[in-house]
N, C-alpha and C positions, 0 to 999 in steps of 0.2 A: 318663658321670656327671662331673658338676663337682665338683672338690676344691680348695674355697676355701683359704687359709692360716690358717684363725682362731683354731687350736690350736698353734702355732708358738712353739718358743721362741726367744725374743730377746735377747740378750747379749753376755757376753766369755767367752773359753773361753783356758786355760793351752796355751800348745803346752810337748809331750810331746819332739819329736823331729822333724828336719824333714831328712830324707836322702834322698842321689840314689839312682832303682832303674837307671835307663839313660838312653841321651840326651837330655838335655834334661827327662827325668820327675822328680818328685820327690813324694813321702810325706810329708804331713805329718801329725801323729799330738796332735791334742786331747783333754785331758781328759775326756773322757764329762760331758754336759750331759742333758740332758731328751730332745736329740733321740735319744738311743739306745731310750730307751723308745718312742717313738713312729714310731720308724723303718721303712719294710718297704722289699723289696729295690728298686731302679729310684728311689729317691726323690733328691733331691739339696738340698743348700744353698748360702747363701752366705756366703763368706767375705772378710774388710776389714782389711787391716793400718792400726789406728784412727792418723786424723789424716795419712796422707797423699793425694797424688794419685796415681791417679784417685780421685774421691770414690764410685765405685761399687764395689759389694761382685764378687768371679768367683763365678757356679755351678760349685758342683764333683760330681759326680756321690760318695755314700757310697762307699766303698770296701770297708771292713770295721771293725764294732761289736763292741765285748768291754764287760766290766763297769767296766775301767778307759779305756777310750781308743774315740776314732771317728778314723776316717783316713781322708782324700782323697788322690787320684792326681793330678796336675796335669800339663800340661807350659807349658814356657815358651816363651810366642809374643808376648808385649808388657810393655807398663809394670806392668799389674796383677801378672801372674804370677812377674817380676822382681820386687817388690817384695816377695813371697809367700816368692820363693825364697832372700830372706835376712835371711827371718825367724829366730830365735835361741831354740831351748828356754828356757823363764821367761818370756818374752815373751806378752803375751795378743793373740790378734786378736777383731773382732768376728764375732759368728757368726747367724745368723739360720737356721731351718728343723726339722724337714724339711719341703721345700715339693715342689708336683706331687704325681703318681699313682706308686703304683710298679705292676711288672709284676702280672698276675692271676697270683694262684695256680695252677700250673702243674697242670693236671688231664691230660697226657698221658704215656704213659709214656716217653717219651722227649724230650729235651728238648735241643733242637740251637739252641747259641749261637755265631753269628758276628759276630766284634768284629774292627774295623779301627783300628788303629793307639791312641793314647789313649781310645779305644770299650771298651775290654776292662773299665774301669774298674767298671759298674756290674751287676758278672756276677757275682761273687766270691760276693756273700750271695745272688745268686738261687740258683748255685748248692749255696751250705751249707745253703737250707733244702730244698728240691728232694729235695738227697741226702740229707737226714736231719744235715750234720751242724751245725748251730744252727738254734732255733727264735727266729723275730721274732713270735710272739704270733697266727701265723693258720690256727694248724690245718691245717696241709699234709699229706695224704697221702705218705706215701715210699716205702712197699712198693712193688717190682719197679719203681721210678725208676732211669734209667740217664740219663746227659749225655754228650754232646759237645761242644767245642767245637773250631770252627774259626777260630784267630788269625792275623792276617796285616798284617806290617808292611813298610816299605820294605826292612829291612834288620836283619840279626843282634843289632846294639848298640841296637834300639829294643825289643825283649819286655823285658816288665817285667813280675813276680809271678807268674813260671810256677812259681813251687814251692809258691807260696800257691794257685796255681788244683788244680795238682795233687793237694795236700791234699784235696782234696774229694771226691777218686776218681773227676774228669771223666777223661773220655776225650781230652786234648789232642792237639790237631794243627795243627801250624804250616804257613804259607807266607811267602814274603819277595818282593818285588819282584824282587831283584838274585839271587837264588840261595841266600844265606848259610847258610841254615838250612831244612830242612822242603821242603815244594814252592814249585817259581818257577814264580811265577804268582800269578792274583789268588785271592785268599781263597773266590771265591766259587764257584771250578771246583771246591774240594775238594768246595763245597758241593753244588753239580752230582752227583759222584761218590757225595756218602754217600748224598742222597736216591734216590739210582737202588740202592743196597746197602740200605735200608731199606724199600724199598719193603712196604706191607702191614702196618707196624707205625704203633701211635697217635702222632704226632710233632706237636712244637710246634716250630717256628721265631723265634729273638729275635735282634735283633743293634742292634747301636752300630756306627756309624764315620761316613764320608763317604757324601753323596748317595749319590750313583752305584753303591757297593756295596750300600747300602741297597735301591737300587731293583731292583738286578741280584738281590737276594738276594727280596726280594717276588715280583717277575718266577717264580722258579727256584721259590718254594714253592706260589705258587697253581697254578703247574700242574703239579703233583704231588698237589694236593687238600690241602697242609697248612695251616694256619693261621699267621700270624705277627704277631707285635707286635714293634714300633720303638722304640728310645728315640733324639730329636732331639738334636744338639746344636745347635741355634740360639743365635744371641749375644744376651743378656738383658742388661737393665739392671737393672729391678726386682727381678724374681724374685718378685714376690706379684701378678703383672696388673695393676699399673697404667697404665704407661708404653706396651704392646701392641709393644715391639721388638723382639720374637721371633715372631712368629706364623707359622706355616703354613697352607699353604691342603691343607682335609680334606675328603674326600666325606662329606657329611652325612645319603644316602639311599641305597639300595636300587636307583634308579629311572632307568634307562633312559639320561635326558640326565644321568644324575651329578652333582646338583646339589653345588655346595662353598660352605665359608663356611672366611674364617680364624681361628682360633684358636691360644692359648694356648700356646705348649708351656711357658711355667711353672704354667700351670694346670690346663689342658684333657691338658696331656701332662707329662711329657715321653716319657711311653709311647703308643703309639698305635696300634691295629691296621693292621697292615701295609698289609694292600691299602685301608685308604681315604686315604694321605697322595697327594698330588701332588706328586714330585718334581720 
């Protein structure tokens, strides 16, 4: 299903608080606008510190919604997010969204999220509604819901919000590239190992991060028979489908020679069922 942006709110939004979680992350914390109401987990906006360059807004994936405040994760990797990053409480940015799909409501009992490196970011409220603890307005089933999730970063000083995930009563488990923390190795062997410990129970698979994991982690669930959806991070300009500088190429059938068309991931996605993207 296509989900236009035509209910979007558009504005300036107060920032609240704008503090480091780990290297190079940082939290910044907006007064609650319109998009909290309208919000579901997986969805994302954009964000513009008004009047300077670059003149385009960064998508930032939700973070976590209360009645006072919406918060994005970000990490700093150019001009925009540098400019993001020294932004100043009382200061207003502009804000546009929530724009994209967010994840389907999670109809399995167990619910296995693997996040790579600033990927982790749009898991927080899957998981709060999942487990029962915040409701975003969609009638979620929670009874006998259990989570896991498997995070994995290059290294110790890059986890961000593991007390905030833990809250939720996910199941955490780390990996780190270099050793520092948790298991060394990729994120996606933990993954390997749970689905082989779970075997015979209802399981959904979701994750964020780089290609490659993404793919490896698709790869690892269809052949175990489970199900999984993606959230992309592709580099957007617009972020309402205009511009088409984000697009991926998705299997659009069923059928045999796999036909693909590309698409949207600020519109069409940024959620995607797993096994139809082409990495």
């Amino acid at each position: 299903m296509t989900h236009y942006p035509d209910n979007i709110f558009v504005g300036n939004a107060e920032v609240l608080a704008n503090d480091q979680l780990a290297k190079d992350q940082f939290c910044i914390r907006l007064a609650n606008t319109e998009i909290g109401t309208k919000f579901a987990p997986g969805q994302f906006a954009m964000l513009r510190v008004p009047g300077s360059d670059p003149l385009l807004g960064r998508p930032l994936a939700v973070y976590r919604v209360t009645e006072e405040a919406i918060e994005f994760v970000y990490l700093v990797v150019g001009k925009g997010t540098a400019k993001l990053r020294d932004v100043k409480p009382g200061e207003t940015l502009e804000l546009w969204g929530p724009l994209g799909n967010g994840f389907a409501p999670v109809e399995a009992d167990h619910l296995i999220v693997v996040a790579g490196g600033i990927g982790f970011t749009p898991f927080l409220t899957l998981l709060q509604e999942t487990l029962g603890v915040q409701d975003f307005g969609r009638q979620v089933q929670t009874e006998k819901k259990k989570a896991t999730m498997l995070y994995g970063v290059a290294s110790k000083c890059c986890f961000a919000g593991l007390d905030e995930l833990r809250g939720t009563g996910v199941d955490l488990r780390l990996a780190t590239d270099d050793g520092s923390e948790g298991h060394h190795g990729f994120v996606t062997e933990l993954l390997a190992e749970l689905l082989e410990e779970t075997a015979g129970e209802s399981r959904l698979v979701v994750g964020c991060g780089p290609h490659a994991m993404l793919a490896s982690m698709v790869k690892l669930a269809s052949a175990s028979g489970v199900p999984s959806q993606v959230s992309l991070e592709e580099a957007m300009a617009c972020g309402v489908g205009i511009c088409y500088s984000c697009i991926a190429k998705i299997k659009t059938c069923d059928c045999d020679e796999g036909e693909c068309d590309y698409q949207r991931t600020c519109v069409e996605g940024p959620i995607f069922d797993g096994e139809t993207v082409q990495f």
